[in-house]
C-alpha positions, 0 to 999 in steps of 0.5 A, a space after each residue: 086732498 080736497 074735492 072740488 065740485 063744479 056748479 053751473 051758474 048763470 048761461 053759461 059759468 062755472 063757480 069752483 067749489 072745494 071742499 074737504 072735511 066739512 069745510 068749503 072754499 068757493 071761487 068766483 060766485 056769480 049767484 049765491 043760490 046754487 053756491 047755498 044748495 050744495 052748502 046745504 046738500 053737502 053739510 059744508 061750512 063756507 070758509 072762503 071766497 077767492 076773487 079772480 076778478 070784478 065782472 059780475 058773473 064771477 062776484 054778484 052773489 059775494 054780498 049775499 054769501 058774506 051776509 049768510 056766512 059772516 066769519 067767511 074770508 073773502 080774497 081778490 084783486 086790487 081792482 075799483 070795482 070791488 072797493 064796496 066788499 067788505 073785509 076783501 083782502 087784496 092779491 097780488 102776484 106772488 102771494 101765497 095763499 094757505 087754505 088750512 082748512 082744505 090742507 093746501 096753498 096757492 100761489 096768486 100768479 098776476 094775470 092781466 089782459 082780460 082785465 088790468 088786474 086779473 089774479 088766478 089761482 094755482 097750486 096741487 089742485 090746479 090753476 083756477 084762471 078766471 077769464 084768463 085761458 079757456 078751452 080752447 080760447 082766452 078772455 076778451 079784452 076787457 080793461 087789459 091789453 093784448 101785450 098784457 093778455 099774450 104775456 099771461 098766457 106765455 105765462 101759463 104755457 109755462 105751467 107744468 102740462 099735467 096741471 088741470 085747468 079750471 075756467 069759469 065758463 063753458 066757451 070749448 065747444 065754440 072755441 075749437 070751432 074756431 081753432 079748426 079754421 086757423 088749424 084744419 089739419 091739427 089732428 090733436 084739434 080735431 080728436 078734441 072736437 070729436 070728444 067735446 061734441 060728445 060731452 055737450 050732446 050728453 050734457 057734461 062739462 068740458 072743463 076742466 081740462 089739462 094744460 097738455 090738450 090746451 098745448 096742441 089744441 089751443 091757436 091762442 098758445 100756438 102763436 109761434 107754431 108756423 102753422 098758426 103763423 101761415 093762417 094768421 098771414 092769410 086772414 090779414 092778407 099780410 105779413 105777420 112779424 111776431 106773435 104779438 102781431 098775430 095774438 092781435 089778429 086771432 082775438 079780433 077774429 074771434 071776437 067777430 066768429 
């Protein structure tokens, strides 16, 4: 099976790299750099760079690594923005997606919200979701819709709990910060803040994690949880009628935490 190694990027980011027998795949690279120092560390041949989405933190170092690795292919989304890449070969939902060179495949689940045309990516070695669900939270609206956003996240709910989850950014520790004040009395969530305090104080990731702890931990999966619902009513003061409803008004208290 392939390995995958975690490389920081930027603040904040994370770029996936996977790598078996000599050949490299590499998601979402936001810098070229540190992608070329662990090619070279680890004697790799950069075979392909998968695209969750066109933000610049996620495709700023595509350019340089095409130019560096000519024969590597290069996979995304049907989004504008990323029309000036050569060669891109576009995703859409349902796609299979072989990697002979890592013996696997995956399949591209559509998963707008964050962006109108979000893909991830999912198979034996995980979902690599992008901007979509983080630990602990989920992507702001950015080009997408809350309809859109709750419906991709309904959709990896769906997902087996043992699938590991590998987002692009290192949110846990803030996110469940947040999740505590919609759940105080989630004991799963504050086991969890307890151990991801933890990692951060010893400098370790927090991704990735499995979809079973974003289940009991995450507020923006436990929409329909009458626990989520009464917290919701009491932050607008109001009834909240269903999950759409108090999708909407989780992500604006978020994005103003």
């Amino acid at each position: 099976m392939a390995q995958i190694i975690t490389i920081s990027s930027r603040q904040d980011n994370y770029i996936w790299l996977l790598m078996k027998d000599g050949y490299a795949v590499v998601v979402d690279p936001g810098e070229a750099r540190p992608v070329e120092r662990v090619l070279k560390e680890q004697g790799l041949r950069l075979t392909a760079i998968l695209l969750t989405h066109h933000h610049d933190d996620h495709v700023a170092g595509v350019t340089e690594l095409l130019a560096a690795h000519p024969d590597c292919r290069l996979y995304g989304p049907n989004e504008p923005q990323l029309n000036h890449l050569r060669a891109l070969q576009i995703l859409t939902d349902g796609d299979r997606l072989p990697l002979p060179e890592l013996e696997t495949e995956f399949q591209v689940l559509a998963l707008p919200g964050h962006t109108q045309s979000h893909i991830g990516f999912y198979g034996s070695l995980g979902l690599f979701c992008g901007d979509v669900l983080f630990g602990g939270g989920c992507g702001r609206l950015l080009g997408g819709t809350a309809e859109q956003m709750l419906a991709s996240l309904q959709r990896l709910k769906a997902l087996p709990a043992e699938t590991w989850v590998y987002c692009a950014h290192e949110y846990t520790w803030d996110n469940l910060r947040f999740c505590l004040t919609v759940e105080p009395d989630n004991q799963p969530l504050l086991e969890r803040v307890r151990r991801c305090a933890k990692l951060r104080r010893q400098g370790v990731p927090t991704v990735p994690f499995p979809l079973a702890e974003e289940l009991t931990t995450n507020c923006f999966l436990r929409t329909e949880q009458p626990s989520v619902r009464a917290a919701a009513q009491m932050m607008a003061m109001s009834e909240c009628n269903n999950e759409i409803e108090i999708f909407v008004l989780l992500r604006q208290k978020k994005n103003n935490f």
